[in-house]
N, CA, C, O and CB atoms as a CASP TS submission, in Angstrom:
PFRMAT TS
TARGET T0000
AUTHOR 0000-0000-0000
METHOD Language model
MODEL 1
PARENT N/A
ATOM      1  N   UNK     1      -9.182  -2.218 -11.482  1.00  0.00           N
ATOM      2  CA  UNK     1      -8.163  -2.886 -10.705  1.00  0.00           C
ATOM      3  C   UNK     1      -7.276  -1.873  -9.982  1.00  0.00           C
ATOM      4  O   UNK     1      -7.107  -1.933  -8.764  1.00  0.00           O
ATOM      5  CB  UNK     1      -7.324  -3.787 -11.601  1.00  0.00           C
ATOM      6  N   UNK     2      -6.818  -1.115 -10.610  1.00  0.00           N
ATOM      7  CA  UNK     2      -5.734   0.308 -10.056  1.00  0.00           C
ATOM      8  C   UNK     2      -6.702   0.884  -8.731  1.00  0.00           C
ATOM      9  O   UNK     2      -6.326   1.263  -7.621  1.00  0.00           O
ATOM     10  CB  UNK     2      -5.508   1.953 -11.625  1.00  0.00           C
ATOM     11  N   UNK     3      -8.182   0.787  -9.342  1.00  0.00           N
ATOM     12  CA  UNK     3      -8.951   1.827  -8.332  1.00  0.00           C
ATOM     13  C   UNK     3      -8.492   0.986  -7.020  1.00  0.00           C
ATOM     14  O   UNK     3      -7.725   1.466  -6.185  1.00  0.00           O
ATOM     15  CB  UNK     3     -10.925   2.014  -8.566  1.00  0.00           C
ATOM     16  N   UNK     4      -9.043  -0.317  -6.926  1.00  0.00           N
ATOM     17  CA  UNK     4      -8.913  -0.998  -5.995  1.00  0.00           C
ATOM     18  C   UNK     4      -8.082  -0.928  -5.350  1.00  0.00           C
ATOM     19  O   UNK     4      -8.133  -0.611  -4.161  1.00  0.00           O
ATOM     20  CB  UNK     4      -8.995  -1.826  -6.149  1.00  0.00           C
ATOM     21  N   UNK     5      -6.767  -1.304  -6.196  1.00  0.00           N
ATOM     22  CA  UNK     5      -5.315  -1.251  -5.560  1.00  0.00           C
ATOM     23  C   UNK     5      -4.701   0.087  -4.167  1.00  0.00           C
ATOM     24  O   UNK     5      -4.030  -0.017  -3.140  1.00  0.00           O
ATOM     25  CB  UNK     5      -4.371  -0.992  -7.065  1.00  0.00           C
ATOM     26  N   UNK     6      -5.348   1.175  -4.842  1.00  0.00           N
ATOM     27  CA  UNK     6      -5.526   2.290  -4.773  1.00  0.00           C
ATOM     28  C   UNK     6      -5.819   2.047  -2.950  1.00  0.00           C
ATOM     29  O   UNK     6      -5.224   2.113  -1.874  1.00  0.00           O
ATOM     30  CB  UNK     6      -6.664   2.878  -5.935  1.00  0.00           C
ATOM     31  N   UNK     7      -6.936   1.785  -3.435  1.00  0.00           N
ATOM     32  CA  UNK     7      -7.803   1.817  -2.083  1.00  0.00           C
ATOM     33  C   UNK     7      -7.290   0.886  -0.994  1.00  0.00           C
ATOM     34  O   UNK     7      -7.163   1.207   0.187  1.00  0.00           O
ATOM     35  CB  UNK     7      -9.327   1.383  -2.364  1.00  0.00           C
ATOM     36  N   UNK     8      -7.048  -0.142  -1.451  1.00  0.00           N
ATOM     37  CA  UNK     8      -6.175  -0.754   0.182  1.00  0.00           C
ATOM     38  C   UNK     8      -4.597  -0.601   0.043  1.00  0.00           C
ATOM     39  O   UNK     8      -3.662  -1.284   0.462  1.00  0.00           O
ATOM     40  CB  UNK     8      -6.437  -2.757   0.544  1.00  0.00           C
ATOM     41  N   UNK     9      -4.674   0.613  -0.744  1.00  0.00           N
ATOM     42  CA  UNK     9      -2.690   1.125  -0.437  1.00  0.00           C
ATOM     43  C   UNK     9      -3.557   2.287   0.904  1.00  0.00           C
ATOM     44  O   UNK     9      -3.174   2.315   2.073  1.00  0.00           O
ATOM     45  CB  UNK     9      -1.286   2.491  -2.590  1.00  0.00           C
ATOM     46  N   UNK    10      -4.468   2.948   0.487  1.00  0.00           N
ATOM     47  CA  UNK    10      -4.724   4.171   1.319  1.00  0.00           C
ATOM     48  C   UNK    10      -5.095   3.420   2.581  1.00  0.00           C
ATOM     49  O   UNK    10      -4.458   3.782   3.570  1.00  0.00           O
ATOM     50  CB  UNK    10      -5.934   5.264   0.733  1.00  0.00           C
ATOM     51  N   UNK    11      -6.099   2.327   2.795  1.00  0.00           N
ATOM     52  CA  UNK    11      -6.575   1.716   4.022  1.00  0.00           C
ATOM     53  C   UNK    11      -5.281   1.516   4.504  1.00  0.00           C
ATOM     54  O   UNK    11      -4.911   2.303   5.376  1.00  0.00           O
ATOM     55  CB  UNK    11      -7.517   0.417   3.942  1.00  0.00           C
ATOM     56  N   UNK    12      -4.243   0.349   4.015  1.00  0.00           N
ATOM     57  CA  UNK    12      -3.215  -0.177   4.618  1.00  0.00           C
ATOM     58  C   UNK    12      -1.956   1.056   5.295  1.00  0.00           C
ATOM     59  O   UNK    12      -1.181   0.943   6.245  1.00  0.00           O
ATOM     60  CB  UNK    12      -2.671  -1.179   3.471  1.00  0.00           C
ATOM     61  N   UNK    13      -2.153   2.009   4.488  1.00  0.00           N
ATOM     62  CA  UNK    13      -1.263   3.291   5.185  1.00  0.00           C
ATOM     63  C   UNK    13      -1.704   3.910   6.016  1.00  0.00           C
ATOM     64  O   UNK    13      -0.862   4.547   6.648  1.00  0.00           O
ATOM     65  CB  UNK    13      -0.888   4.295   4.480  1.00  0.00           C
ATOM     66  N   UNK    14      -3.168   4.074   6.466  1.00  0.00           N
ATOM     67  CA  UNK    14      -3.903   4.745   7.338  1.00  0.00           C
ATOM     68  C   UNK    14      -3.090   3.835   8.768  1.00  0.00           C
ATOM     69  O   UNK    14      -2.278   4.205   9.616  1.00  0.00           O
ATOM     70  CB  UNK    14      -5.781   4.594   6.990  1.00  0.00           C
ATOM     71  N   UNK    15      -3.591   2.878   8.575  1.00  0.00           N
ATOM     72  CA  UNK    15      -3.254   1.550   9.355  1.00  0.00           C
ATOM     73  C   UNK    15      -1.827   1.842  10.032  1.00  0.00           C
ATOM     74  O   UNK    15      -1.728   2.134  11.223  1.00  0.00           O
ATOM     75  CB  UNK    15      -3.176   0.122   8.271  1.00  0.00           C
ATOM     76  N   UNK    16      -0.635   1.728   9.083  1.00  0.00           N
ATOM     77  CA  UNK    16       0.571   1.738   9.711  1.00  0.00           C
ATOM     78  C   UNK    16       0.680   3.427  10.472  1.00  0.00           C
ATOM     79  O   UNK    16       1.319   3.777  11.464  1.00  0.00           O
ATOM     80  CB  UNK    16       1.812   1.324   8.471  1.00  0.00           C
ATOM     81  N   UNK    17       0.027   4.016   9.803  1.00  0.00           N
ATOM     82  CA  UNK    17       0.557   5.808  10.257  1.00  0.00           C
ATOM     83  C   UNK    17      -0.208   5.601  11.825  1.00  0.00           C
ATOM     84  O   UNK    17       0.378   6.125  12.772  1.00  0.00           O
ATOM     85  CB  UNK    17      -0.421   7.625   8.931  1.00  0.00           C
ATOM     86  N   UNK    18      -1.250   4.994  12.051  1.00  0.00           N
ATOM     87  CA  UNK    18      -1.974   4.694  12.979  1.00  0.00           C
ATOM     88  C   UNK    18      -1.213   4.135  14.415  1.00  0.00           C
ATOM     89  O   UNK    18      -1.028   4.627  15.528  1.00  0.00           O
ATOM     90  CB  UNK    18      -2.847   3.808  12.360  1.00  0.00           C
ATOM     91  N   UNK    19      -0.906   2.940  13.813  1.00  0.00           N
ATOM     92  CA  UNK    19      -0.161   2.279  14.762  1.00  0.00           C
ATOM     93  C   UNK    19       0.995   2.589  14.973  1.00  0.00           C
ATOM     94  O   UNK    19       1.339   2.434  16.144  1.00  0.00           O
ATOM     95  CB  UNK    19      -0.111   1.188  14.608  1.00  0.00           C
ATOM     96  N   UNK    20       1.988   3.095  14.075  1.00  0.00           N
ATOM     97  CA  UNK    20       3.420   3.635  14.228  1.00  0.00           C
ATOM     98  C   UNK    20       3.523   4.660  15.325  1.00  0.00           C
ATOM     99  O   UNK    20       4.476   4.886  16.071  1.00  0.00           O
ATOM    100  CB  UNK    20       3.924   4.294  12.899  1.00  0.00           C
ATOM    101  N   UNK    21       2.142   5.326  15.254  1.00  0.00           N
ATOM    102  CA  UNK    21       1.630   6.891  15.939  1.00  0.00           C
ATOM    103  C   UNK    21       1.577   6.018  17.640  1.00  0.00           C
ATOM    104  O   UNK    21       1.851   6.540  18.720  1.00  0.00           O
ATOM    105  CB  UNK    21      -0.531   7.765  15.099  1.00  0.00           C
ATOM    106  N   UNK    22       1.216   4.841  17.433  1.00  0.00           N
ATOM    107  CA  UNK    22       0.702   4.442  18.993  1.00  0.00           C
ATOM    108  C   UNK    22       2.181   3.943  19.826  1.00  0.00           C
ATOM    109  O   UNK    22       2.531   4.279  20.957  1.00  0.00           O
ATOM    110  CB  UNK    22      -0.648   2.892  18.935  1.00  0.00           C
ATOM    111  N   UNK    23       2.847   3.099  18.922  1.00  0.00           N
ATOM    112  CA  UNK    23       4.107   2.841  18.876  1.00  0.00           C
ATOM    113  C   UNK    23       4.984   3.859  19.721  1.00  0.00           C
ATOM    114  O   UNK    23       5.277   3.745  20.912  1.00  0.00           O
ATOM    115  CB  UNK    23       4.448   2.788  17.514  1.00  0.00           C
ATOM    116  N   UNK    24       5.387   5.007  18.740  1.00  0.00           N
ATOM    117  CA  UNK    24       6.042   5.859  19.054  1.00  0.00           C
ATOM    118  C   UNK    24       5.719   6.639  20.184  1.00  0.00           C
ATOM    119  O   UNK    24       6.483   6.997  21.080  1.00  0.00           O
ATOM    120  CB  UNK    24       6.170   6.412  18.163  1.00  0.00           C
ATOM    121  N   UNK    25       4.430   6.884  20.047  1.00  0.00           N
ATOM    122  CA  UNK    25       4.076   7.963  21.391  1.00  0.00           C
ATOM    123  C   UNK    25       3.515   7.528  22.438  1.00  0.00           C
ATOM    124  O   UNK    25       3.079   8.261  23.325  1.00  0.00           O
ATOM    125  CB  UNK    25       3.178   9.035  21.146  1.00  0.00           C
ATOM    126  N   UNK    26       3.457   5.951  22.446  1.00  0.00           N
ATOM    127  CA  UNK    26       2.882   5.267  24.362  1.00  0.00           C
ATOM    128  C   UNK    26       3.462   4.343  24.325  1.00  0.00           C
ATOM    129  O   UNK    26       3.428   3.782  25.420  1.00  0.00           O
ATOM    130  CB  UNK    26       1.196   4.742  24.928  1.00  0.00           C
ATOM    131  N   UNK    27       4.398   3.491  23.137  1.00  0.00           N
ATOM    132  CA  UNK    27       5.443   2.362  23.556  1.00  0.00           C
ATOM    133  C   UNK    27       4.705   0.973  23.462  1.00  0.00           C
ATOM    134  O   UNK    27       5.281  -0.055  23.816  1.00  0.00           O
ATOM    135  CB  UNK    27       6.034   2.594  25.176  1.00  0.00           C
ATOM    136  N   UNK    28       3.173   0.965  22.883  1.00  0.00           N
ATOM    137  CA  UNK    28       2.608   0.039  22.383  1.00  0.00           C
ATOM    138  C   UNK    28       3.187  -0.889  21.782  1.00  0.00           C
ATOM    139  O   UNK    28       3.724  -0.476  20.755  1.00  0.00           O
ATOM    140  CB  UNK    28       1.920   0.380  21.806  1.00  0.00           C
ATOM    141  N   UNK    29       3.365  -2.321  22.018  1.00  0.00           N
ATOM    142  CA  UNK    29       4.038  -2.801  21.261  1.00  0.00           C
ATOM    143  C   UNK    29       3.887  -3.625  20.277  1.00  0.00           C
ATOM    144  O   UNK    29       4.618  -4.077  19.396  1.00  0.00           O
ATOM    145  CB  UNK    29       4.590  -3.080  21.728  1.00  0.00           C
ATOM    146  N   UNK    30       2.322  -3.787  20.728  1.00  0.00           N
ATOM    147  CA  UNK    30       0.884  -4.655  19.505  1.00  0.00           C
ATOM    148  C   UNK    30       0.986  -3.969  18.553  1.00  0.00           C
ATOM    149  O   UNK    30       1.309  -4.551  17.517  1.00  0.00           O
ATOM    150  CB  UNK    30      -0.959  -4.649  19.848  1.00  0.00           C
ATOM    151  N   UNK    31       0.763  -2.495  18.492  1.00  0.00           N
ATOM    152  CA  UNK    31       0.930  -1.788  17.763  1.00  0.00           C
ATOM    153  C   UNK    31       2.089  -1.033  17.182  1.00  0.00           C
ATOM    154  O   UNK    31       1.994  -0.008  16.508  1.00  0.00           O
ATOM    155  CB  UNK    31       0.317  -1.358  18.066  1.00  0.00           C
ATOM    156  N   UNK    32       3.333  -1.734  17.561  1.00  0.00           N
ATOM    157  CA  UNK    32       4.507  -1.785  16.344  1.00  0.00           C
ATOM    158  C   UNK    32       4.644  -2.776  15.955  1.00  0.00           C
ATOM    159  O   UNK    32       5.792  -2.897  15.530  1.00  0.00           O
ATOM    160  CB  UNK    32       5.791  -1.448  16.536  1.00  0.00           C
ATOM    161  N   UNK    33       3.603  -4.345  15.760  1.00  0.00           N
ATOM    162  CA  UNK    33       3.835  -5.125  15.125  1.00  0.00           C
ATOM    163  C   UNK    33       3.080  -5.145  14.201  1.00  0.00           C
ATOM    164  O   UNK    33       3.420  -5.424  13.052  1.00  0.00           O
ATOM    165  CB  UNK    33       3.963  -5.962  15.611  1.00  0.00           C
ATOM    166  N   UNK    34       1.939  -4.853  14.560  1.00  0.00           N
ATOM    167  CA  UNK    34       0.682  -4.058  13.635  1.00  0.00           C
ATOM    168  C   UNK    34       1.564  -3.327  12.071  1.00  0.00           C
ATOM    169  O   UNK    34       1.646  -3.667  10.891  1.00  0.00           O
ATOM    170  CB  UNK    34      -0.178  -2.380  14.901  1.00  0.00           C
ATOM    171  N   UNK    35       2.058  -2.260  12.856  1.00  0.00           N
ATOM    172  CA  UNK    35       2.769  -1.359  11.890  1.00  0.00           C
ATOM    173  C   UNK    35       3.609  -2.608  10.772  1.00  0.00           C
ATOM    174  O   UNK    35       3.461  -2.935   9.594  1.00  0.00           O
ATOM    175  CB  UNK    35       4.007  -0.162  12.903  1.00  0.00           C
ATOM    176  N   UNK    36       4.519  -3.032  11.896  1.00  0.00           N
ATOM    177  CA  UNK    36       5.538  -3.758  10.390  1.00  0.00           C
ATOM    178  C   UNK    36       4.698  -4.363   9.644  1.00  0.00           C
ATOM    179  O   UNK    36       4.652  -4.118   8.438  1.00  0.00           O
ATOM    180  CB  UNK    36       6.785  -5.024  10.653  1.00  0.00           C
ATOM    181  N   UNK    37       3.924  -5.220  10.205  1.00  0.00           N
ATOM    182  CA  UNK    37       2.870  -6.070   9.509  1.00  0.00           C
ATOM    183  C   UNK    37       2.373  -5.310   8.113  1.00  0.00           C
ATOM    184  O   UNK    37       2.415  -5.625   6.924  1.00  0.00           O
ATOM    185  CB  UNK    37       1.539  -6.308  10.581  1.00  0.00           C
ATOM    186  N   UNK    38       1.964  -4.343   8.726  1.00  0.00           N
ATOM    187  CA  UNK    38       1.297  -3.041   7.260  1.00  0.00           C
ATOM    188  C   UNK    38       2.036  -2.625   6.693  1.00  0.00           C
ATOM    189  O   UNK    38       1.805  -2.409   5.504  1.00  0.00           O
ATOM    190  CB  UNK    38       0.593  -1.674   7.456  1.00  0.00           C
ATOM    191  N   UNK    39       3.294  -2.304   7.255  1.00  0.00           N
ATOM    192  CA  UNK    39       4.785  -1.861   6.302  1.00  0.00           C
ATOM    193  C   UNK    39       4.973  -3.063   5.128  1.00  0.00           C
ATOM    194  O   UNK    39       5.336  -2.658   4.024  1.00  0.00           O
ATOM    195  CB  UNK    39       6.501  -1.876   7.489  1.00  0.00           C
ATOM    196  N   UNK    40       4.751  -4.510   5.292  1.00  0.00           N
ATOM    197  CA  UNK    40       4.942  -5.391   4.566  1.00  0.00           C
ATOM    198  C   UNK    40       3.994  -5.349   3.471  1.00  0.00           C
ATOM    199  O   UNK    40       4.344  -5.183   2.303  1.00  0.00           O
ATOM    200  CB  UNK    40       4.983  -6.438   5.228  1.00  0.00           C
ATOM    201  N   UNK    41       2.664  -5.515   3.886  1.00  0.00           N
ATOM    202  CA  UNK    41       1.951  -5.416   2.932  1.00  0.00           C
ATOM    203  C   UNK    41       1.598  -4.305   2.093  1.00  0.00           C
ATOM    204  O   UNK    41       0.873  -4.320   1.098  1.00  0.00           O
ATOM    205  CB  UNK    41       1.166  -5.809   3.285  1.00  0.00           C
ATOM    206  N   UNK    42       2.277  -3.220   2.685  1.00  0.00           N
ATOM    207  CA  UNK    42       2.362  -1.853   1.517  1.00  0.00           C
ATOM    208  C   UNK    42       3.013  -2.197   0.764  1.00  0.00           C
ATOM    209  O   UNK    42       2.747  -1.836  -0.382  1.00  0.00           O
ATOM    210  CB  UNK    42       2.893  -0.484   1.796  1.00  0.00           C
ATOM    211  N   UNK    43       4.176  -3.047   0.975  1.00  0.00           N
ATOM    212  CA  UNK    43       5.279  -3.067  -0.283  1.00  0.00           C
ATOM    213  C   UNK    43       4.537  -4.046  -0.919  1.00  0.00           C
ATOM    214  O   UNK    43       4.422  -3.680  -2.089  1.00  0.00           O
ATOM    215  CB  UNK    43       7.017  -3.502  -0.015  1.00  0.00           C
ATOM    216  N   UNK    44       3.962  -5.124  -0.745  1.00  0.00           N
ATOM    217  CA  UNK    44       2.970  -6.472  -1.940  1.00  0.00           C
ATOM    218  C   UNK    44       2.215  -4.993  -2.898  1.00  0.00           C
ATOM    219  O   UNK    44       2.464  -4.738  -4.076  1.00  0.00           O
ATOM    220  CB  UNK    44       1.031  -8.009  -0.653  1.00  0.00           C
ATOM    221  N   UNK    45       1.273  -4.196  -1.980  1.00  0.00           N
ATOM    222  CA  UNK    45       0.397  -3.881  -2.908  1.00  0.00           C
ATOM    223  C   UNK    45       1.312  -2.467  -3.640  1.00  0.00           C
ATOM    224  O   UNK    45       0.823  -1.927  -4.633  1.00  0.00           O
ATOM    225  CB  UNK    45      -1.224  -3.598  -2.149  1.00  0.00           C
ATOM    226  N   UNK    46       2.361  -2.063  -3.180  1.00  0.00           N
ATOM    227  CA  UNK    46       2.977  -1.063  -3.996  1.00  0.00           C
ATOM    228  C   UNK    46       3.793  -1.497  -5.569  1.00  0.00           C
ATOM    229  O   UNK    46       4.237  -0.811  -6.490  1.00  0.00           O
ATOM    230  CB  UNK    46       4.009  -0.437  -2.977  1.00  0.00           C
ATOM    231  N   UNK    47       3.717  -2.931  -5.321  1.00  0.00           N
ATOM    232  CA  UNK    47       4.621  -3.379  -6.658  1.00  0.00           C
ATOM    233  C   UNK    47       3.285  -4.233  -6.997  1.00  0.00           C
ATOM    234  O   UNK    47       3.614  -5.188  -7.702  1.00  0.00           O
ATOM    235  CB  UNK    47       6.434  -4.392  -6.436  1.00  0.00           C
ATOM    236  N   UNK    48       2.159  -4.224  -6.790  1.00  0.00           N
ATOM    237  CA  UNK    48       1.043  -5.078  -7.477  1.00  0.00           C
ATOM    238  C   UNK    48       0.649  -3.575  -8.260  1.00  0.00           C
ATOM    239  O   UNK    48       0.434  -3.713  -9.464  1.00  0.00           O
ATOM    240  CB  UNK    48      -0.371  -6.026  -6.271  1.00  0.00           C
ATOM    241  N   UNK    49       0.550  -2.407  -7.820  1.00  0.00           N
ATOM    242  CA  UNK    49       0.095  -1.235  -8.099  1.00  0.00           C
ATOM    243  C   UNK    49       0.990  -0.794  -9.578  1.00  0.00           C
ATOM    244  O   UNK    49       0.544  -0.430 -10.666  1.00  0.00           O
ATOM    245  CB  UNK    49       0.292  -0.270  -6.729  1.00  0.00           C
ATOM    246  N   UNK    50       2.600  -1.017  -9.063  1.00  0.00           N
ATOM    247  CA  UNK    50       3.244  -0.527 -10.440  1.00  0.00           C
ATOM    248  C   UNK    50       3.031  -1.614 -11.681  1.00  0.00           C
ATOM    249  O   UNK    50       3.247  -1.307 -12.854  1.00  0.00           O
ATOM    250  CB  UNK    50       4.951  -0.298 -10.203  1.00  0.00           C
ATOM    251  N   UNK    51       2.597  -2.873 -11.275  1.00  0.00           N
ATOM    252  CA  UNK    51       2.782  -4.070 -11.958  1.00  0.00           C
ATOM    253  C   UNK    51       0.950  -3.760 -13.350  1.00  0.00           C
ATOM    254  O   UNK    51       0.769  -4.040 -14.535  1.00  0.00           O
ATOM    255  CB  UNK    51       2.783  -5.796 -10.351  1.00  0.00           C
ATOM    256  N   UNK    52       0.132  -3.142 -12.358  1.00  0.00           N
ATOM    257  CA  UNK    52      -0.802  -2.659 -12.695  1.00  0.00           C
ATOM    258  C   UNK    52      -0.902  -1.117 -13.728  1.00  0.00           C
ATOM    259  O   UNK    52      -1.598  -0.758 -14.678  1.00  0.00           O
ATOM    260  CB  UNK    52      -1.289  -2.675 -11.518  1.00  0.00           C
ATOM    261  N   UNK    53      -0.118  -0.695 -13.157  1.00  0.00           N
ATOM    262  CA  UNK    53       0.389   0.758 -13.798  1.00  0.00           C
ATOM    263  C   UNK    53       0.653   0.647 -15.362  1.00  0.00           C
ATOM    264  O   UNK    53       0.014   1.153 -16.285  1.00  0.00           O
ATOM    265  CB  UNK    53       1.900   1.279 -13.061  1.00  0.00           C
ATOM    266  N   UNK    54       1.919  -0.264 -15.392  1.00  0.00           N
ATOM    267  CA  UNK    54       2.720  -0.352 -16.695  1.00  0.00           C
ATOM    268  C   UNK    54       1.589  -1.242 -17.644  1.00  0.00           C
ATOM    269  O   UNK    54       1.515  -1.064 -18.860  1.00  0.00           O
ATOM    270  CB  UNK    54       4.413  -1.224 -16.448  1.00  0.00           C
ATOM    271  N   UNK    55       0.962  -1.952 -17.110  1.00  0.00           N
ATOM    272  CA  UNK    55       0.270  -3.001 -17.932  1.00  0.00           C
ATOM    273  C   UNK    55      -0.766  -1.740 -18.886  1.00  0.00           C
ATOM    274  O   UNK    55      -0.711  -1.500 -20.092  1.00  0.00           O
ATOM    275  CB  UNK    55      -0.750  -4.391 -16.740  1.00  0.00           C
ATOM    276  N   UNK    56      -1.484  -1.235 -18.040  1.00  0.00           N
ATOM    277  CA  UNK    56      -1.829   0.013 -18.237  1.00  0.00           C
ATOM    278  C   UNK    56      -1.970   0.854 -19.698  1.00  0.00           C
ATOM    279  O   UNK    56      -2.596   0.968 -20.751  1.00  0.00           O
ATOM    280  CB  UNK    56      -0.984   0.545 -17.492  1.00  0.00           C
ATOM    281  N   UNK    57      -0.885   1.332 -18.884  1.00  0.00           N
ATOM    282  CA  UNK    57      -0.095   2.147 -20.010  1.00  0.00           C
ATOM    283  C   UNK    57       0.638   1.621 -21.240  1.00  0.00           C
ATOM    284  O   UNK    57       0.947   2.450 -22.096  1.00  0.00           O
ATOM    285  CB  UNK    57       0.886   2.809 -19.394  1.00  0.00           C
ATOM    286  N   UNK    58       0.983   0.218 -21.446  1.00  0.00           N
ATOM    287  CA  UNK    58       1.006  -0.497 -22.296  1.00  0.00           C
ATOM    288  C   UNK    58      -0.166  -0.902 -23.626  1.00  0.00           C
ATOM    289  O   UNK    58      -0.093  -0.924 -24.855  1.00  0.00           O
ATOM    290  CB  UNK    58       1.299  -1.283 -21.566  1.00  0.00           C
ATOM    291  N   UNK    59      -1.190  -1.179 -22.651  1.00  0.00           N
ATOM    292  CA  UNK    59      -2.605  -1.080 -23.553  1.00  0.00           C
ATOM    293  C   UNK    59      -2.845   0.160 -23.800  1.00  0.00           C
ATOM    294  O   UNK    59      -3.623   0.294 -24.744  1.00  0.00           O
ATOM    295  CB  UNK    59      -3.917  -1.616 -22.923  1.00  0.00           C
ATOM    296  N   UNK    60      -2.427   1.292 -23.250  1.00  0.00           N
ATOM    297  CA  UNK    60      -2.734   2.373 -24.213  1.00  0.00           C
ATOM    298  C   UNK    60      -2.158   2.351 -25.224  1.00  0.00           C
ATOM    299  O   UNK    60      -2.707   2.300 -26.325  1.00  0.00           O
ATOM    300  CB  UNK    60      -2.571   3.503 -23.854  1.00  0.00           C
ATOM    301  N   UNK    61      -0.697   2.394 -24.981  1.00  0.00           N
ATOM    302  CA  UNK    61       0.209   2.580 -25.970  1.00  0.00           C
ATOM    303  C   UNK    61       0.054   1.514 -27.475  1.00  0.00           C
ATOM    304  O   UNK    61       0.426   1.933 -28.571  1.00  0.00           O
ATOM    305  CB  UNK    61       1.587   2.379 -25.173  1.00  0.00           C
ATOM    306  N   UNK    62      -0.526   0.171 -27.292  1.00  0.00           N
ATOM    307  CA  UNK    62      -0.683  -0.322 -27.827  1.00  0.00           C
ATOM    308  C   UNK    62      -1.843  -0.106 -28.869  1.00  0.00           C
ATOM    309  O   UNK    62      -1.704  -0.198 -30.089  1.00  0.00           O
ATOM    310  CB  UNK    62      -0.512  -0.985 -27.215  1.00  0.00           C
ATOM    311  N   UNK    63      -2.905   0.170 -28.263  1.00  0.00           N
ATOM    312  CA  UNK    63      -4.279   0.714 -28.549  1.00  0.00           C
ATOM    313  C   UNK    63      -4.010   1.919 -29.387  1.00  0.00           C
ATOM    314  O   UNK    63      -4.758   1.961 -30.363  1.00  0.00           O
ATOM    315  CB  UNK    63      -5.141   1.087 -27.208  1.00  0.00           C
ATOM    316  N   UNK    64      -3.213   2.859 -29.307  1.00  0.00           N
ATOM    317  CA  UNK    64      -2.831   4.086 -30.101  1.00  0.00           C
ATOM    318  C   UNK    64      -2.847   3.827 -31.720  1.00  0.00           C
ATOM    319  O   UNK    64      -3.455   4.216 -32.717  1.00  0.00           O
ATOM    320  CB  UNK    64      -1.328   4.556 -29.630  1.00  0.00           C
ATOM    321  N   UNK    65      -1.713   2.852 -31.326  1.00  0.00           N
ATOM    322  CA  UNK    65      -1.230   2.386 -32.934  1.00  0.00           C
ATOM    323  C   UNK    65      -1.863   1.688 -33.839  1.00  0.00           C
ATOM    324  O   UNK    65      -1.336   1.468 -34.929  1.00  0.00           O
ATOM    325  CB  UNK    65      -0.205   1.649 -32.991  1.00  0.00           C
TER
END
């Protein structure tokens, strides 16, 4: 699950660095909506990621004892 998570945090950031890049340097403006759009969904999968994290590390911790 983390791997996954993982992987469309990296797709979805490629994405915004992408479009922010088009944004900023030709005034695109598809592509600063693009961006927020991906800015949003970084934050879903950045707190699905920590939500994933702790669970985690919980079953280790649990598993130890």
């Amino acid at each position: 699950m983390i791997e996954k998570l993982l992987q469309e945090i990296r797709q979805t950031s490629e994405a915004l660095l992408s479009d922010g890049t088009l944004q900023s340097e030709r005034g695109n403006k598809a592509a600063g909506l693009r961006a927020r759009k991906a800015s949003l969904e970084l934050e879903r999968l950045t707190k699905a990621f920590r939500k994933a994290s702790l669970e985690v590390t919980k079953l280790k911790k649990y598993n130890q004892n």
